[in-house]
N, C-alpha and C positions, 0 to 999 in steps of 0.2 A: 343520363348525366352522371360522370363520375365525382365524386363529391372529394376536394382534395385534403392531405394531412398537413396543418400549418408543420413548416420546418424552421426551426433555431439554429442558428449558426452560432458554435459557441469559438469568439473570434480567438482564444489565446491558443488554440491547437487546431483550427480550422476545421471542427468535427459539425459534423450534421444532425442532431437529434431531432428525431420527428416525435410523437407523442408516447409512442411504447419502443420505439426502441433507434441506436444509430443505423444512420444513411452510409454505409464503406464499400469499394469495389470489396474488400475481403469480408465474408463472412465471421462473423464473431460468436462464436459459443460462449455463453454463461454456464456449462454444464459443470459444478462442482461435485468434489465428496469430501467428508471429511476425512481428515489425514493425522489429525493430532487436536485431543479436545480435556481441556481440564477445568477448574473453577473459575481461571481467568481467562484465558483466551480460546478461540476455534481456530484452527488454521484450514483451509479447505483447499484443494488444488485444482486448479483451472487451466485452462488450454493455456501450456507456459507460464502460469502463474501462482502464486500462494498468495489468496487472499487471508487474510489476518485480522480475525476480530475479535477484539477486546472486550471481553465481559465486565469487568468490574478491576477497581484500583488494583494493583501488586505494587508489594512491598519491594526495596530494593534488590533481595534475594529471589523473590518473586520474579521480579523483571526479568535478572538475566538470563534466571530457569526457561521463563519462556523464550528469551531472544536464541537462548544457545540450542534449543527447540528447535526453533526457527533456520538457524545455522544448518543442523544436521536434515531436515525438511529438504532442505535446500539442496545441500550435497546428495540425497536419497534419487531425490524428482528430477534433477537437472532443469531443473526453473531458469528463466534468464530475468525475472520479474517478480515481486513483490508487491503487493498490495495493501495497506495496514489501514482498518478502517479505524479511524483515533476520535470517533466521535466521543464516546467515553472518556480519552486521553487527559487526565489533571496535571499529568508532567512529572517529572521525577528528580532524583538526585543530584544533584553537578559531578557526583562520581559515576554514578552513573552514565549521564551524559557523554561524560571523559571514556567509559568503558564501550558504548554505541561506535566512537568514532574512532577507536584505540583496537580496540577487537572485534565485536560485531561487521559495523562496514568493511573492512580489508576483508574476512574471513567470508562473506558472502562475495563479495567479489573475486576472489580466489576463486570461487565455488560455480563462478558463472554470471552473476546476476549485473547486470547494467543498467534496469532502473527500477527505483524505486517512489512509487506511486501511494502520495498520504491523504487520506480524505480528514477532511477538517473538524478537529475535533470542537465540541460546542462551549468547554472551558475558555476562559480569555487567557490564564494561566497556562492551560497545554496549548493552544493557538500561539505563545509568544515561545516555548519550549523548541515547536515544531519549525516555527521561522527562525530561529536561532539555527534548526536542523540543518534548514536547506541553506544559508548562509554559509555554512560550517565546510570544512573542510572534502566533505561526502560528494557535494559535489566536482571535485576534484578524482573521486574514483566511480561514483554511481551517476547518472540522471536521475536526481530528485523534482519531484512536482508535487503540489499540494490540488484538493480538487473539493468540490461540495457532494462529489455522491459518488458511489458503486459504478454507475452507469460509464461515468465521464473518465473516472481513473482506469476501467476496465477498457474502452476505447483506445486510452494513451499507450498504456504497455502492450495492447494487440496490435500496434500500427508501426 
């Protein structure tokens, strides 16, 4: 008797999680390296993606060191995807803010990238930051989505 895997239907993208890993006709590799690593962030690169993890707060000037990172990451790998895990995420500047959708968005898109996949950060501060994000104008040039884990955003931008 073969013993079967409960499976989850997660309904807002119609993915299939079974207990260790997604149900897709296309296989999906997790296979990352690292690509660019400092005191605040990892950025690791994955089949078409740059997954982006945030270590600990950055300062204004911090940020865009790492965003403009991110940028050049970008333009290097020919990524079509982004990943930012913002569970760490407290939120930042309104100039800031203003420079994400001012410079950053257009300049990855330039660069290729059409969507970008946010896993949810656990601040209630950076959680209203990030919905302001996908609100914002970004999705007018990228596909923004927000997710609760690794697993589910990694599915979205490989589909």
């Amino acid at each position: 008797m073969v013993k079967s895997t409960p499976v989850i239907v997660i309904k807002k993208h119609g993915l299939k999680l079974t207990k260790n890993n997604f149900i897709y006709t296309k296989k999906i590799k997790m296979e990352e390296k690292v690509i660019f690593e400092n005191d605040f962030m990892t950025y690791y690169l994955g089949e078409n993606y740059i997954f982006s993890f945030n270590k600990q707060f950055s300062n204004d000037e911090q940020y865009r060191v790492n965003l403009t990172e991110m940028i050049n990451q970008v333009q290097q790998q020919k990524v079509t995807n982004i990943i930012f895990d913002a569970k760490n995420f407290k939120g930042t500047s309104p100039a800031n803010q203003k420079w994400v959708m001012e410079h950053f968005v257009p300049e990855v898109v330039k660069a290729g990238v059409r969507k970008i996949a946010l896993i949810f950060p656990k601040d209630a501060f950076g959680q209203f930051a990030l919905k302001n994000y996908i609100k914002s104008a970004a999705k007018d040039m990228v596909e923004p989505d927000m997710f609760e884990n690794k697993e589910e955003a990694v599915a979205w931008v490989c589909s």
